[in-house]
Legacy VTK file of the C-alpha trace (Angstrom):
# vtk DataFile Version 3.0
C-alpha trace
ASCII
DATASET POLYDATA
POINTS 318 float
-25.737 -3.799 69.050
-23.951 -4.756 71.881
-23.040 -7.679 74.123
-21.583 -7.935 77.410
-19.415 -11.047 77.848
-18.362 -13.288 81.044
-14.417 -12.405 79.822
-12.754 -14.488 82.913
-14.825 -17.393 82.397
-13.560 -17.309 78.143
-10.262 -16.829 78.990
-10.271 -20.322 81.699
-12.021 -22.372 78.430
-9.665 -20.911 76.324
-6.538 -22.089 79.605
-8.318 -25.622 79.306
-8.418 -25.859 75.466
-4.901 -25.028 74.800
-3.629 -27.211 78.014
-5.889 -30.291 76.933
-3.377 -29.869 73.487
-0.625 -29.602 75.140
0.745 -26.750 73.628
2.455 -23.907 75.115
1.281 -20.388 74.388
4.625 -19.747 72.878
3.781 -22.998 70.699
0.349 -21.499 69.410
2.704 -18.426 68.757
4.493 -20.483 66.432
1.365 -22.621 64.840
-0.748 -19.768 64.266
0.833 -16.481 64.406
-0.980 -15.334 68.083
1.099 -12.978 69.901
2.044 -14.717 73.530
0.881 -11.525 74.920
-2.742 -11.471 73.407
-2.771 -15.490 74.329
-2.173 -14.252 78.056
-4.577 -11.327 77.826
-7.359 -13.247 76.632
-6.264 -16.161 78.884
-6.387 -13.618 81.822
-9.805 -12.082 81.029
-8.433 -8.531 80.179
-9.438 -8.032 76.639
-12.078 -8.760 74.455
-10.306 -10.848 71.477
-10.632 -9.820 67.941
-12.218 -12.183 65.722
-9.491 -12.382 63.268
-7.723 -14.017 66.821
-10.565 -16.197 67.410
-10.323 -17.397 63.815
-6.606 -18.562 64.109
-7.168 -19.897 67.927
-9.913 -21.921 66.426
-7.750 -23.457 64.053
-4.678 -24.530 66.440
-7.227 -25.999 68.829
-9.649 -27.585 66.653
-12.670 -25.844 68.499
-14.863 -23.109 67.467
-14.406 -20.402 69.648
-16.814 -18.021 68.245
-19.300 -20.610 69.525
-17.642 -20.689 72.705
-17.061 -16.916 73.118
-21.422 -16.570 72.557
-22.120 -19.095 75.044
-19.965 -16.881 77.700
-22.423 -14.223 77.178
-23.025 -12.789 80.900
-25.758 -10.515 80.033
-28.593 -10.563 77.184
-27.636 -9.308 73.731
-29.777 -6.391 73.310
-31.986 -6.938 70.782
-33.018 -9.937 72.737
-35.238 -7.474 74.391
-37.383 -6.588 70.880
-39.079 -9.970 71.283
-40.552 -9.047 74.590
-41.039 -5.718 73.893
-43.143 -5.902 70.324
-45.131 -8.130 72.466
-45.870 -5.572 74.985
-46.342 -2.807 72.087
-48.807 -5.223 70.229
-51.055 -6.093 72.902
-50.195 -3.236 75.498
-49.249 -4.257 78.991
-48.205 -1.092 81.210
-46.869 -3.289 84.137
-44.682 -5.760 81.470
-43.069 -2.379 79.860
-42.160 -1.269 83.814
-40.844 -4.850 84.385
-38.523 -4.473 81.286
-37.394 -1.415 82.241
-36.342 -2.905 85.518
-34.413 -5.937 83.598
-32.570 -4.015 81.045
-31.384 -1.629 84.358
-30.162 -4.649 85.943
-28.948 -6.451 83.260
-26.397 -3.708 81.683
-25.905 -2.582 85.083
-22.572 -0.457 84.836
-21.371 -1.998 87.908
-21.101 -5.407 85.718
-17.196 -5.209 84.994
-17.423 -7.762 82.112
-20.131 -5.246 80.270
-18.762 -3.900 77.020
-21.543 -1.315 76.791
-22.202 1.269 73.456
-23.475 3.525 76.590
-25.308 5.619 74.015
-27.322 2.866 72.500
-28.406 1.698 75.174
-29.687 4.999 76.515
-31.278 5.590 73.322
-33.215 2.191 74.017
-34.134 3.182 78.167
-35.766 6.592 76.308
-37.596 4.115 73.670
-39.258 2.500 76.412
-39.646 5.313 78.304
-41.264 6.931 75.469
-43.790 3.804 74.690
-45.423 4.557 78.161
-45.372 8.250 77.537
-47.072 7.519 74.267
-50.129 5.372 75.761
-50.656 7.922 78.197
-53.997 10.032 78.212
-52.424 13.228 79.110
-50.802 15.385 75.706
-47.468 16.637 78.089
-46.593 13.035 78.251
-46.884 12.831 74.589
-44.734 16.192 74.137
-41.768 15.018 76.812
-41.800 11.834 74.885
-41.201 13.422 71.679
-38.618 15.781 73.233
-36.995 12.816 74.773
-36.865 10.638 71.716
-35.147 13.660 69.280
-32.810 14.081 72.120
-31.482 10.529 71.902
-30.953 10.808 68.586
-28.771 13.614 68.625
-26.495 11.338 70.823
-25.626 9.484 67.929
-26.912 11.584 65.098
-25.519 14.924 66.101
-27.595 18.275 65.517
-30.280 15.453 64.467
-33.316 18.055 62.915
-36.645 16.217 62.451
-37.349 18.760 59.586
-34.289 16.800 58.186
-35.117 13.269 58.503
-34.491 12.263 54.870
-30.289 13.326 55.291
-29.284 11.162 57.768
-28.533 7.349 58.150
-30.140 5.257 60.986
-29.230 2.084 62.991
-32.193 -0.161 63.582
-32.592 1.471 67.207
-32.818 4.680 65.589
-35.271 3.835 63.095
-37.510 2.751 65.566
-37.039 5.811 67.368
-38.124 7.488 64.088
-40.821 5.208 63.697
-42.351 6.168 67.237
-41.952 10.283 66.725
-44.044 9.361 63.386
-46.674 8.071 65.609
-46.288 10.991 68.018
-46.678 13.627 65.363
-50.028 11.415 64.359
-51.299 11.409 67.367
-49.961 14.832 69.243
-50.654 16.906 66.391
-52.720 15.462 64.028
-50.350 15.999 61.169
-51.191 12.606 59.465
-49.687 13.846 56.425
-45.883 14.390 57.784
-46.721 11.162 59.383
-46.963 9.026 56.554
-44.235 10.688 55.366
-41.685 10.222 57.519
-43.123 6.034 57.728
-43.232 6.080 53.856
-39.657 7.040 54.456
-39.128 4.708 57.199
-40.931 1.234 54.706
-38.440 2.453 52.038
-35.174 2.064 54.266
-36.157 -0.956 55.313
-37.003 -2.357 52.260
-33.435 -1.405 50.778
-31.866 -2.687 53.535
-30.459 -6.324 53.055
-29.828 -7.425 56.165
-32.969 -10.223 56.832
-34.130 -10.276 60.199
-37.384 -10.740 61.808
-37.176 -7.881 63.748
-36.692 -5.642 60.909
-39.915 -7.957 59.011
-42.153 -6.789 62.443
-40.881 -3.367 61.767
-42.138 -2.926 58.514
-45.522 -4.768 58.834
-45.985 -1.743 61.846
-45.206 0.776 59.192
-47.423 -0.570 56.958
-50.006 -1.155 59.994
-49.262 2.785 60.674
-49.888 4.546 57.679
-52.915 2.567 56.881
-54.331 4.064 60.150
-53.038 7.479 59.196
-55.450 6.974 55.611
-57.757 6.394 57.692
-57.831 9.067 59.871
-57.617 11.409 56.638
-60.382 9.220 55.205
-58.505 8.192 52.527
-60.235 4.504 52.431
-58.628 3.138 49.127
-55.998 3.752 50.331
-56.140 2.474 53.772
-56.986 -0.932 51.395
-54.300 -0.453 49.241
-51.704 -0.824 52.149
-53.268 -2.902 54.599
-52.817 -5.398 51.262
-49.412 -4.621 50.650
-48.398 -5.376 54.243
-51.090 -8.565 53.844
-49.220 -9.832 50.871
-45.758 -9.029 53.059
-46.824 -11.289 55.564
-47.410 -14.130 53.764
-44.284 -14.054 51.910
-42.339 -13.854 55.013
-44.706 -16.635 56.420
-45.905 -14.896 59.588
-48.759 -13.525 61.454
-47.014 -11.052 63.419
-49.304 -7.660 63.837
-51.281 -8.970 60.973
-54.472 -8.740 62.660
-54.201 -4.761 62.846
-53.982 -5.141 58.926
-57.115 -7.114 58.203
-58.832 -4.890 60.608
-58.048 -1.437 59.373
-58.810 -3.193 55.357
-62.686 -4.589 56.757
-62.822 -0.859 58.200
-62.028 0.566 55.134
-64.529 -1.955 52.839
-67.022 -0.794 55.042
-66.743 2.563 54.701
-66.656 2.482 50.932
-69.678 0.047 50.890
-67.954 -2.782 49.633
-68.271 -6.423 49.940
-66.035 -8.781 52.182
-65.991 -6.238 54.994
-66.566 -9.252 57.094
-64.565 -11.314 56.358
-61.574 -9.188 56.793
-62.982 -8.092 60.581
-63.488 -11.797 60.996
-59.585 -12.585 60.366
-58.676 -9.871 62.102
-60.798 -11.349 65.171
-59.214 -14.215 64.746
-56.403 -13.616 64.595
-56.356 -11.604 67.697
-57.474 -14.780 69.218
-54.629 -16.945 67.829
-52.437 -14.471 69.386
-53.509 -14.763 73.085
-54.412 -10.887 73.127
-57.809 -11.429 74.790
-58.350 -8.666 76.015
-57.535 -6.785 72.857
-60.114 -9.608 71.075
-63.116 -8.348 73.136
-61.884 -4.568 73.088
-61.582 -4.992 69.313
-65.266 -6.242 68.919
-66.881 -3.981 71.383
-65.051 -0.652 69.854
-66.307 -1.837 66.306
-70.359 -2.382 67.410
-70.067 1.008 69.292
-68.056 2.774 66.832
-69.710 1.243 63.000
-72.692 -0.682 64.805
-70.832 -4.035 63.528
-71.329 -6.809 64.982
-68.568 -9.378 64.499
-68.944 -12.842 65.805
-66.945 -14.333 68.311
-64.959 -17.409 67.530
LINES 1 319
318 0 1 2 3 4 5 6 7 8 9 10 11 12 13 14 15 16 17 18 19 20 21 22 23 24 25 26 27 28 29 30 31 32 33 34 35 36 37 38 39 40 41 42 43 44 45 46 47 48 49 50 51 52 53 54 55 56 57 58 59 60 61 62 63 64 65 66 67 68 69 70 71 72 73 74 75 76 77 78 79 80 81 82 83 84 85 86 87 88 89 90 91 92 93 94 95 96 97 98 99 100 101 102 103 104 105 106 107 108 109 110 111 112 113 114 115 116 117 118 119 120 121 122 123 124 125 126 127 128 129 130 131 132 133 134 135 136 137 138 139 140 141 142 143 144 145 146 147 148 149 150 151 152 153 154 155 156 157 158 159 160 161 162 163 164 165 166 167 168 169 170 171 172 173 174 175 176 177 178 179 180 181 182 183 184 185 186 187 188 189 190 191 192 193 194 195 196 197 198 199 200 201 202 203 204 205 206 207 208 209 210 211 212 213 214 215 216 217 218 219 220 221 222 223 224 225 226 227 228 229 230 231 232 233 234 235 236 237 238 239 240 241 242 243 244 245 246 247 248 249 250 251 252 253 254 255 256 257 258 259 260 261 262 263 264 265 266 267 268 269 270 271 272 273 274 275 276 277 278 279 280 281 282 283 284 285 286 287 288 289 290 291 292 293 294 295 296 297 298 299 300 301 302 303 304 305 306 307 308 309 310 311 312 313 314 315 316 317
């Protein structure tokens, strides 16, 4: 990830904090071991400073300047941007995901001189975007530019990057959901839900290894698991669809949230249907509900109209 910094405005703190000790940059030379230079640099604005720096700065002035150096963040940390957007993806809002688009434009503009930009990240994130409208369009060449698009952004940082080849290479988060959304394309464009579940099977397993814990990898994997239960589905495979809509249940409540977990309860009460068992209900019911707690009205009433027109079910309101 990447963040763009307000580098002037550190470098005066940083002025004020070694002034207000009264030392001398030659001084914190001494005390700490800081090379006058990189004191003056830093001071100036004209580099970003290491954190091994920071770390010994910190110490001679008695102030945390990794605190200080996040709070002179001029521009959004990228990843700031998943909240809004797995909002827009959950309940989908065309205009939102064109407003986004807009903000991340202006806000890593490149004419922003205190941007320290990973350029090809942050295409690879435009084309995400890019690629979610692509994806809810009704038209199938929207759905085949957005697949071409997304492979192509992965080959900016996963050179001669060969879907056929998914399983030999090693993704960044932004790539993984890049690899999540071809998944959905190949679903969806081609009806290969087999290669589909694959490739997500793939995706749940990398994730689960992983041990970095963050909720945006947690939202990640409950759409995986949302994902492949819709691709049993589609193949008819109804245990099955239960058998993951209650693994990524039983996720959900270990990691204490309701994030997406609507679309699980919904594909399970399918699925009981289908098979003629009991408790089909209950599980539209939560999903209902859920949908509710939310705030994605309009999703609620699509939700219960599609499934009396669709299964003749008719699920009460609440």
């Amino acid at each position: 990830m990447f963040i763009s910094y307000d580098l002037a405005y550190f470098g005066r703190e940083l002025n004020r904090l070694r002034k207000d000790m009264g030392y001398s940059q030659s001084y914190v030379q001494k005390k700490v071991g800081v090379n006058v230079d990189t004191i003056r640099k830093i001071e100036n604005g004209e580099v970003k400073p290491r954190y091994e720096t920071l770390e010994l700065l910190s110490l001679a002035y008695k102030f945390d300047l990794l605190e200080l150096l996040k709070s002179c963040r001029s521009n959004k940390h990228l990843v700031d941007y998943h909240d809004e957007l797995d909002y827009i993806t959950a309940n989908y809002h065309k205009d939102k995901l064109i407003e986004l688009e807009k903000s991340i434009h202006d806000n890593f503009s490149s004419k922003t001189g205190v941007s320290l930009v990973n350029i090809h990240e942050l295409t690879q994130f435009k084309v995400f975007i890019s690629s979610i409208r692509k994806f809810h369009s009704s038209f199938s060449i929207e759905w085949d530019a957005a697949e071409l698009d997304l492979i192509r952004s992965l080959r900016l940082t996963i050179p001669n990057f060969n879907i056929k080849k998914y399983k030999d290479y090693k993704y960044s988060y932004i790539e993984i959901r890049i690899l999540f959304l071809i998944s959905l394309l190949i679903a969806e464009n081609h009806s290969n839900y087999e290669i589909s579940i694959e490739i997500l099977t793939f995706i749940l397993d990398s994730l689960m290894n992983d041990v970095t814990n963050t909720k945006y990898k947690d939202f990640l994997i409950i759409k995986v698991y949302s994902n492949i239960a819709y691709n049993f589905h589609m193949l008819d495979e109804h245990q099955k669809v239960i058998e993951t809509s209650n693994a990524g249940i039983n996720f959900c409540i270990n990691k204490q949230t309701h994030h997406s977990l609507y679309s699980l309860f919904y594909r399970k009460g399918i699925a009981q249907f289908s098979l003629g068992y009991k408790g089909y209900m209950e599980s539209l019911k939560t999903a209902i509900f859920l949908l509710k707690l939310e705030g994605f009205n309009d999703l609620y009433m699509q939700y219960i109209e599609i499934t009396k027109k669709k299964y003749g079910i008719f699920i009460p309101k609440v």
